[in-house]
C-alpha positions in Angstrom: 0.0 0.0 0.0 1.5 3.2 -0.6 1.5 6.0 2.0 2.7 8.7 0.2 5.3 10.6 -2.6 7.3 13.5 -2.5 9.0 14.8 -6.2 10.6 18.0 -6.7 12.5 19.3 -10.7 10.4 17.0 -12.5 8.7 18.6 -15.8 6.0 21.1 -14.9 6.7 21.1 -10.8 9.9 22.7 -9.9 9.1 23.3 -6.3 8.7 19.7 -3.7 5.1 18.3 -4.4 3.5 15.7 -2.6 0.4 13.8 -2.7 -0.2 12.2 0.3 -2.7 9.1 1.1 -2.5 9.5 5.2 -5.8 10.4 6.9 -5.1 12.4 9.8 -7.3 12.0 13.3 -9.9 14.4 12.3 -11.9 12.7 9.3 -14.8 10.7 10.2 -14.7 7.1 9.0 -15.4 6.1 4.9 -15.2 3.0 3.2 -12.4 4.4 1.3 -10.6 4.5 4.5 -7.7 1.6 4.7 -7.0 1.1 8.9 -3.7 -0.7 9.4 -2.8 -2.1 12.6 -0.2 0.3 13.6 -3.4 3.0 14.1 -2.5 4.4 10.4 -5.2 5.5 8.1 -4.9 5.4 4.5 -6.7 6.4 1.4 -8.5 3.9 -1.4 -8.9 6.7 -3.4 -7.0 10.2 -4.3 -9.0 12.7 -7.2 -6.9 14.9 -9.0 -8.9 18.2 -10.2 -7.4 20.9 -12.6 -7.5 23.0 -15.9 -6.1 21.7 -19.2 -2.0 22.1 -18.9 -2.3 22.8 -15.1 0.2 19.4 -14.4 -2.8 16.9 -13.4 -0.5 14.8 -15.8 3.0 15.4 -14.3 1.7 14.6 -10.5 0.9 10.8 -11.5 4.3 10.5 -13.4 6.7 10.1 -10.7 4.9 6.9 -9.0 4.9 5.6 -12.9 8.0 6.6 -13.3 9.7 5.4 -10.1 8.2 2.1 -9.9 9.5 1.4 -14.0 12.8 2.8 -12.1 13.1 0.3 -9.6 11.8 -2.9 -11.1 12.9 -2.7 -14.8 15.5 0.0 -15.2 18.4 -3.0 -15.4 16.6 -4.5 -17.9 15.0 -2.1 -19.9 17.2 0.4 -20.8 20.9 0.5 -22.7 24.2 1.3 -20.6 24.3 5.0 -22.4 20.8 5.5 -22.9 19.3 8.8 -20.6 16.8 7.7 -17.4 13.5 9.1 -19.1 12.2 11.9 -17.4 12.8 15.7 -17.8 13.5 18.1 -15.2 11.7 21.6 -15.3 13.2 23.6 -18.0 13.8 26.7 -16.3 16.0 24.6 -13.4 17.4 22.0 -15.6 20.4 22.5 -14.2 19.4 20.8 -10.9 19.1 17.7 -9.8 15.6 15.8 -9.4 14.3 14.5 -6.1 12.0 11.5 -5.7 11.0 9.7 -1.8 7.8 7.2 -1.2 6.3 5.9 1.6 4.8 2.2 1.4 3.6 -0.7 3.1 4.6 -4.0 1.9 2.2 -6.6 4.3 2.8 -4.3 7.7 6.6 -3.2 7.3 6.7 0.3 6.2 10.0 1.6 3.6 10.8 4.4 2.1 12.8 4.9 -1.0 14.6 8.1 -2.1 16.2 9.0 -5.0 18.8 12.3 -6.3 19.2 11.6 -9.9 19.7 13.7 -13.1 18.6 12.3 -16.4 21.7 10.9 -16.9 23.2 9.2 -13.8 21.8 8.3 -10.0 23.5 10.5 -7.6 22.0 9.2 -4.6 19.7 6.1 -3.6 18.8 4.5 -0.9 16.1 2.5 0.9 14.9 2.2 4.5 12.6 -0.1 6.3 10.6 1.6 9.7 12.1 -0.8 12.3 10.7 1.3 15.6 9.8 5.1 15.4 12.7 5.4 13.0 14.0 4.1 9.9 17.0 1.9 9.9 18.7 1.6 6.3 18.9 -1.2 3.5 20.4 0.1 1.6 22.6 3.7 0.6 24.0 4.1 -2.7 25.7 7.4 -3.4 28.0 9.1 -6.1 30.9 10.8 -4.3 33.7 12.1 -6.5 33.2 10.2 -9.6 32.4 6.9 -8.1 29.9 5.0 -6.0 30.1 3.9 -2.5 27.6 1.4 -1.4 26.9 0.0 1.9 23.8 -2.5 2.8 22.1 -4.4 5.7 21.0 -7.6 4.6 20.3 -6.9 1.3 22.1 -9.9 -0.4 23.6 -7.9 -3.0 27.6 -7.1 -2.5 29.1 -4.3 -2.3 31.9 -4.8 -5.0 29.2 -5.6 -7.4 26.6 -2.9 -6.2 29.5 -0.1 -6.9 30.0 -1.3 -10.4 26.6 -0.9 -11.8 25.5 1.6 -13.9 24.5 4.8 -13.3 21.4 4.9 -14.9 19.5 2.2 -13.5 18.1 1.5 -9.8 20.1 -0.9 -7.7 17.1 -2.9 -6.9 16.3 -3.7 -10.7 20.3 -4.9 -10.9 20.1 -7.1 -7.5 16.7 -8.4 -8.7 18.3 -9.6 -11.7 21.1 -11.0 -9.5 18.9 -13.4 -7.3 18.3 -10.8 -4.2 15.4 -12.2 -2.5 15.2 -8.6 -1.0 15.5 -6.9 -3.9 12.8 -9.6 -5.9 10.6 -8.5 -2.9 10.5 -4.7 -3.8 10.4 -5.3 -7.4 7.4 -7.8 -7.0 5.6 -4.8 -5.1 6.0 -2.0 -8.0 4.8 -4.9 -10.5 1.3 -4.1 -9.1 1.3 -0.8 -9.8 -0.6 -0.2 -13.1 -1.0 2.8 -15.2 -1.9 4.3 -18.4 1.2 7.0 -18.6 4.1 5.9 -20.9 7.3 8.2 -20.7 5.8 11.2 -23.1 2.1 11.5 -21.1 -0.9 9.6 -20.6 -1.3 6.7 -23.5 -4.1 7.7 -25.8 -6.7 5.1 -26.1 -6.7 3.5 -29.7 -8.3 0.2 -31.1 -4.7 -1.9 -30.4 -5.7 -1.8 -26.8 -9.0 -3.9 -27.9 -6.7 -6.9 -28.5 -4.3 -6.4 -25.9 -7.2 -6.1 -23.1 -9.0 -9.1 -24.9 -5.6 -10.7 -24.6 -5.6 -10.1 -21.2 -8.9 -11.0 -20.4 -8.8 -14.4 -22.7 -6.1 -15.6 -20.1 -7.4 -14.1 -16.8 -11.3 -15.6 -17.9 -12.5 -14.8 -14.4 -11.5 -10.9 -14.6 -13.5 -11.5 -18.2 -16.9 -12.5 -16.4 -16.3 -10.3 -13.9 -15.4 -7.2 -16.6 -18.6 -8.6 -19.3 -20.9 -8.0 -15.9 -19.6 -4.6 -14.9 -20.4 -4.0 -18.3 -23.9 -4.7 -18.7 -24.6 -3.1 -15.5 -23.2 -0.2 -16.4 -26.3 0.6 -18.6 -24.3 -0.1 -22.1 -27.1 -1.4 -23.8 -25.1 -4.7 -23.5 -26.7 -8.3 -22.5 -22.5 -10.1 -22.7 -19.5 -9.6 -23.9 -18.5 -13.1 -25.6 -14.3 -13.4 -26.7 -13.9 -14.3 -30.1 -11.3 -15.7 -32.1 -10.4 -14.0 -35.5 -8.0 -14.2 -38.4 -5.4 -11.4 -38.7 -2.3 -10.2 -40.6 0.2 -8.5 -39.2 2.8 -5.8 -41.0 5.1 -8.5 -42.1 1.8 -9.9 -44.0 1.7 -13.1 -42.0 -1.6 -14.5 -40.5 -2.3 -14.8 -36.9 -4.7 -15.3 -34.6 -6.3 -12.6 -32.2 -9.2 -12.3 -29.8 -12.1 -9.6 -30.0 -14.5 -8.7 -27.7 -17.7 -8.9 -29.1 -21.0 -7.4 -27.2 -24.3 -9.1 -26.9 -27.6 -6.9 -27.8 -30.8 -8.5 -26.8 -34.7 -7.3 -27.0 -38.2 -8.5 -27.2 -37.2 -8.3 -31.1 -34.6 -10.3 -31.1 -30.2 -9.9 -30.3 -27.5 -9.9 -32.3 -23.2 -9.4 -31.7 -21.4 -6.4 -32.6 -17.4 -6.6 -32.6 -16.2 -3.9 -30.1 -14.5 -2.1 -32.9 -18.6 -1.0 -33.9 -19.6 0.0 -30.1 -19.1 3.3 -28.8 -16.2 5.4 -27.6 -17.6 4.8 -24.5 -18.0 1.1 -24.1 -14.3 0.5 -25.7 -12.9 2.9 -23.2 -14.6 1.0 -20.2 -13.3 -2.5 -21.0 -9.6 -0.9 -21.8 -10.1 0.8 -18.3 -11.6 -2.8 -16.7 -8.2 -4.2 -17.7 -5.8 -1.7 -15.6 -8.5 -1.7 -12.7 -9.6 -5.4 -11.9 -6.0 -7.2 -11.5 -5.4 -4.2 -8.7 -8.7 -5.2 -7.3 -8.4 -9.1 -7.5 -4.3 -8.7 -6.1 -4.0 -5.8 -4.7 -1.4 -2.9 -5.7 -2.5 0.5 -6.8 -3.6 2.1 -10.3 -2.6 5.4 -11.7 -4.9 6.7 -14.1 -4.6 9.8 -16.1 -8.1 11.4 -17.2 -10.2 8.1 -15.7 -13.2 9.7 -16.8 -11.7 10.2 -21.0 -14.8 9.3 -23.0 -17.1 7.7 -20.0 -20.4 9.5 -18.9 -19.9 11.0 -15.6 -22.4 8.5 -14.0 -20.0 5.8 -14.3 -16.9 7.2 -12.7 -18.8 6.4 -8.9 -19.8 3.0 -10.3 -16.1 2.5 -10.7 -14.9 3.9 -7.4 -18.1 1.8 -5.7 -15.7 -1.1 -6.4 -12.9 -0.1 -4.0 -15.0 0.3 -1.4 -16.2 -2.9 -0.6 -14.1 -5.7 0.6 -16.4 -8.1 -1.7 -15.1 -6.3 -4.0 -11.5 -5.1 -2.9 -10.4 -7.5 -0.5 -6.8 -6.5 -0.8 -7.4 -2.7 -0.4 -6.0 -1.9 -3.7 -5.7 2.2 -3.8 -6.8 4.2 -7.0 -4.9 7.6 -8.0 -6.2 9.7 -10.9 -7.1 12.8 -13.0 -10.2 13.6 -14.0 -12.5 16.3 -15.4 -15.3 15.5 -14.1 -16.0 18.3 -11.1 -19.0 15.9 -10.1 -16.4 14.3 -8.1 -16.0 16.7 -5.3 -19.3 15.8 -4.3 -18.3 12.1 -3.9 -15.4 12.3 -2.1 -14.3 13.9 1.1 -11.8 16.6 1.1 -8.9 15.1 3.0 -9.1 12.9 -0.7 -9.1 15.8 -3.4 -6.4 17.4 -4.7 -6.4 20.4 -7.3 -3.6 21.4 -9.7 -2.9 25.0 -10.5 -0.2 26.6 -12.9 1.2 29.8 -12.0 4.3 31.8 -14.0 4.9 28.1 -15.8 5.2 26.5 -12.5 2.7 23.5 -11.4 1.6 23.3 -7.6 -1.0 20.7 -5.5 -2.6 21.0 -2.2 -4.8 18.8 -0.3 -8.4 20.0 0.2 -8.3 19.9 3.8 -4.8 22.2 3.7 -7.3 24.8 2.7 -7.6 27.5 5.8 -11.8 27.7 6.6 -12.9 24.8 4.2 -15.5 23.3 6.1 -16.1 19.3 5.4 -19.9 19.9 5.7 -19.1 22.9 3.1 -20.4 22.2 -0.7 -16.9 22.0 -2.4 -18.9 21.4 -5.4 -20.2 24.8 -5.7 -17.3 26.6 -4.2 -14.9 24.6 -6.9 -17.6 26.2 -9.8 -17.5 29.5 -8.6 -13.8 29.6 -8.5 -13.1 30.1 -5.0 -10.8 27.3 -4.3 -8.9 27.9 -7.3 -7.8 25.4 -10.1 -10.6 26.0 -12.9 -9.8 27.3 -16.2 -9.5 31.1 -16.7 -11.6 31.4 -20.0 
């Protein structure tokens, strides 16, 4: 479960930004409120409100970014090849700061990260062993050169101080049989998200197959995503997995699975290929595929504009499933961006943040960091008639 992030010199946010999931003392109980046996409350949910080109965006891309970092940087990038992210262009010049806050079971870390886009200056992680932290692991670039020192991390310190200095050290000792380090990685492999390294991945009709794909070897997450469906009022009776003939650019046949959707009446049904329902119904199962592994496993999904071609009635519908422990045994968390202002009067405010741009420089706050916001106010209304800030100037 994740606790919280901190970021600072990452694109549109030069200044430190955090988006917290703690629940102070003061909130009355929710079902989106995760009670840990330490007395810690966390948030299911976190709503991200703001104009077009505020940096709704840029907030979700460090979490996306840092757990690709962690798990798959050894693997998935080439010894001279930059660490993809840009700082702010007006401090470039700077380094880029990155620290979260998680719960793996009930032992609590926290990972930090100093790194420029082209080498790691510092890294480290801690575990909470009392009140304090004690370390893992502290990896740091002094004078040209790494020094490296560990507690029980199974990864040696010879080896450690060679790697590269654009990858994390717990995607190298992962690779390297570090039980400690597969534990980490394992944990940022459920994290799921729709924001590759140049934004938030635009939906198009490849993500049919690749979430039929998915579902066609997950067939319970299938029944579970045709149901949510249909009771989602899509005009739908099913959604059935079909089997079809297709050529791919090298002009060889293959074999590929599309959803098709069951219509039924008192005049009779028929099956449509997905490819022929709406905008809306295509988006929904894509979205079905990020969100129902988190709920089934556990692990959190970052979602960039959740609500990009739904109607705004089904964005509660979708929430409504992390409330329940039917539904969310594993108190999976959802983070996300949306347009949708509807939301404020969903959620509380200690679980709404809203993104402003000022002078090109992105900032966030917390609803309940705002001085006289009442929780029994309507944040709805004061959101419309711009007194908390955060809506477009038009």
């Amino acid at each position: 479960m994740l606790e919280n992030f901190k970021f600072s010199n990452f694109y549109s946010f030069a200044e430190e930004a955090e988006i917290s999931l703690l629940v102070n003392k003061k909130p009355s109980p929710s079902y989106f409120d995760i009670d840990l046996a330490n007395g810690t409350r966390l948030n299911k949910v976190i709503s991200i409100i703001g104009p077009n080109g505020s940096g709704k965006t840029q907030i979700l891309r460090p979490i996306a970014f840092l757990s690709w970092f962690i798990s798959h940087s050894f693997l998935n990038s080439e010894p001279t090849s930059p660490i993809p992210f840009k700082p702010h262009l007006l401090t470039s010049n700077q380094s880029s700061k990155f620290e979260l806050e998680f719960y793996i079971q009930n032992e609590q870390y926290k990972y930090q990260l100093i790194t420029t886009p082209t080498q790691v200056e510092y890294e480290s992680l801690h575990k909470k062993t009392s009140h304090l932290y004690s370390y893992v692991f502290i990896r740091e670039l002094k004078n040209g050169s790494y020094q490296y020192k560990h507690q029980g991390f199974e990864f040696p310190r010879k080896l450690a101080e060679k790697i590269r200095g654009n990858v994390s050290i717990i995607s190298a000792a992962n690779i390297h049989d570090s039980a400690y380090a597969t534990k980490i990685s394992n944990y940022f492999s459920t994290y799921t998200y729709n924001i590759n390294i140049s934004g938030r991945e635009n939906y198009h009709q490849g993500e049919l197959f690749k979430s039929a794909a998915f579902f066609k070897d997950n067939p319970i997450l299938q029944n579970k995503a045709s149901k949510l469906l249909c009771n989602l009022d899509l005009g739908l009776s099913g959604v059935e997995l079909v089997e079809i003939e297709a050529t791919d650019e090298q002009g060889k046949e293959k074999k590929l699975h599309l959803p098709f959707g069951h219509h039924a009446s008192a005049l009779g049904s028929f099956k449509l290929p997905f490819f022929d329902e709406s905008s809306g119904t295509q988006s929904a199962y894509v979205l079905l595929r990020r969100i129902l592994p988190v709920l089934e496993h556990g692990g959190v999904a970052i979602l960039d504009e959740i609500d990009n071609d739904l109607h705004p009635h089904m964005l509660p519908a979708i929430l409504e499933l992390f409330k329940f422990e039917h539904t969310n045994p594993h108190n999976a968390q959802i983070l996300f961006t949306c347009h949708t202002p509807e939301i404020l009067n969903i959620l509380k405010k200690h679980q709404l943040y809203l993104v402003e741009k000022n002078d090109l420089f992105s900032e966030a706050w917390r609803l309940d960091q705002v001085s006289g916001l009442r929780s029994d106010d309507n944040i709805y209304a004061k959101y419309q008639a711009g007194a908390l800030n955060a809506v477009p100037n038009i």
